[in-house]
N, C-alpha and C positions, 0 to 999 in steps of 0.2 A: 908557243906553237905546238909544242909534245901535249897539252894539254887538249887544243882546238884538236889535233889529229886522232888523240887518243878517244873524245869524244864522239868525233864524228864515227871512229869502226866501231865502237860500241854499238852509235846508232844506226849504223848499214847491217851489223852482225842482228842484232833485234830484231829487223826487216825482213833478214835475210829467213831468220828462225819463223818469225809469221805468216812467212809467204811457203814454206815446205807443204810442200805437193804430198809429202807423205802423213801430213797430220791429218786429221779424220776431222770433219766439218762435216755441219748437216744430219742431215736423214741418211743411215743406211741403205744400201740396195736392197736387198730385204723390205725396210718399211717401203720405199720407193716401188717397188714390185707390187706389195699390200695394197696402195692407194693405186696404181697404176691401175690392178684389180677393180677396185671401186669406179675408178673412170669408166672402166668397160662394162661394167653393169648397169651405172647410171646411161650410157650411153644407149645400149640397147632397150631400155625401156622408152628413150628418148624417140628413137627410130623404130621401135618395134619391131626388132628384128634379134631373135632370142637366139639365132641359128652359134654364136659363137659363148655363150654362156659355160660352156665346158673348157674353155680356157682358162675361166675365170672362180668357177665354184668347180669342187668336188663333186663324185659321182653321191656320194654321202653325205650330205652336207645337211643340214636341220635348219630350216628357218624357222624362227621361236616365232616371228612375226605374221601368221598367217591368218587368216580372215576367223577361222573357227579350230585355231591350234594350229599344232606344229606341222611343217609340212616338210617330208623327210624322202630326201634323194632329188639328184637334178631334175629327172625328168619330171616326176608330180611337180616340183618347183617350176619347171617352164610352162606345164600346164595351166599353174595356178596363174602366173604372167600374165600368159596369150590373154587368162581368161579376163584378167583385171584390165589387162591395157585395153580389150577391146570395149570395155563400155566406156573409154575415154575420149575426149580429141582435144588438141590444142595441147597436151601435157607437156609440161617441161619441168626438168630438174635443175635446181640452181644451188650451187655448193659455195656457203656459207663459210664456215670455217671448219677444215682437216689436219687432223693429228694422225702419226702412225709408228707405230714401231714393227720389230721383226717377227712379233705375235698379233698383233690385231689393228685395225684401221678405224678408223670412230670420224663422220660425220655428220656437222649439222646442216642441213638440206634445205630447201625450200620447194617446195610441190605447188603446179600452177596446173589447170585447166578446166576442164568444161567436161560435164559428165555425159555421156548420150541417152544414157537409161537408166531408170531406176536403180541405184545401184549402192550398197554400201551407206543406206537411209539418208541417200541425196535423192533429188529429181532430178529426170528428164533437164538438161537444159543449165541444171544449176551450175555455177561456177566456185570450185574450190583453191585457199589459198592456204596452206597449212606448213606447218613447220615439224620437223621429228632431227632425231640425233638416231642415226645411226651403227651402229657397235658391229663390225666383223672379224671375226675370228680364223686364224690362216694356220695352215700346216702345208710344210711343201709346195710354198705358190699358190694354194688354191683356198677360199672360202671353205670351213670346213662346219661355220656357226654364224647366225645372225639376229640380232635382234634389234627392234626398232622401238624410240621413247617419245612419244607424242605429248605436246600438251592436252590438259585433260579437256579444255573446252575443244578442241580442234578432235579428238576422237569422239565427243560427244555428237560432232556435225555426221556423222558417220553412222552412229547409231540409228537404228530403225528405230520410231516411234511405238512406246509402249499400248497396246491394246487397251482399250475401252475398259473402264472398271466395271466391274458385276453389280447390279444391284444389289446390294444386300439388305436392304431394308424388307421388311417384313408386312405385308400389305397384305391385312386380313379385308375378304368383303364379308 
């Protein structure tokens, strides 16, 4: 009987150490903050509505990812936005799988719509479905770095179409 009783506090004491509210589990507040971050930028691309992006990015902030280099500070940053979301429609983000910790946020994405105009060496019309991994960098709450990892076919859909090659052949009459 001492032996049955002795086991069972062993096994309520075990429980008891598993179940402590004070042991650290999961994601820090910190990364949780990081990602939270991310939801509110995917978000507003979502809704096209950039008005709270300073919650979420730095005044300084450098996105590595921008159409023709880096595009440095919120504001050019919202610009570059408004500018991209508006040759879209239909756009939707879909998050793949996220990781974070209390320096930086990294997702993989998935990007869904319909382009309205020429844009980013799609047409008028066309429908894009692409995939990137996402990398942001945080200091004090806010995005302070980002860069995005495309597959290479999936940035190739993007590219403008190279101009007509020169003749070069030599035609004497």
């Amino acid at each position: 009987m001492k032996k049955f009783l002795f086991i069972l506090s062993a096994g309520f004491i075990c429980l008891l150490i598993s179940c402590d509210s004070k042991k650290e589990a999961g994601m820090s507040e910190k990364a949780q903050k990081n990602l939270d971050a991310v939801h509110g930028v995917n978000k507003a691309f979502d809704t096209k509505d950039f008005s709270k992006l300073g919650d979420y990015i730095a005044e300084d902030c450098i996105d590595h990812a921008g159409e023709t280099g880096d595009i440095k500070g919120l504001a050019n940053m919202k610009v570059e936005f408004e500018k991209m979301i508006a040759g879209q429609e239909n756009a939707k983000t879909e998050t793949i799988k996220e990781l974070a910790d209390d320096e930086y946020a990294m997702a993989w994405q998935r990007y869904t719509g319909t382009v309205k105009t020429d844009h980013m060496g799609m047409k008028a019309g066309d429908k894009y479905d692409m995939t990137a991994v996402e990398v942001v960098k945080f200091k004090d709450g806010k995005a302070i770095e980002h860069w995005s990892f495309m597959q290479p076919a999936d940035m190739m859909k993007m590219m403008p179409p190279p101009p007509p090659a020169k003749d070069t052949t030599n035609k004497m009459n």
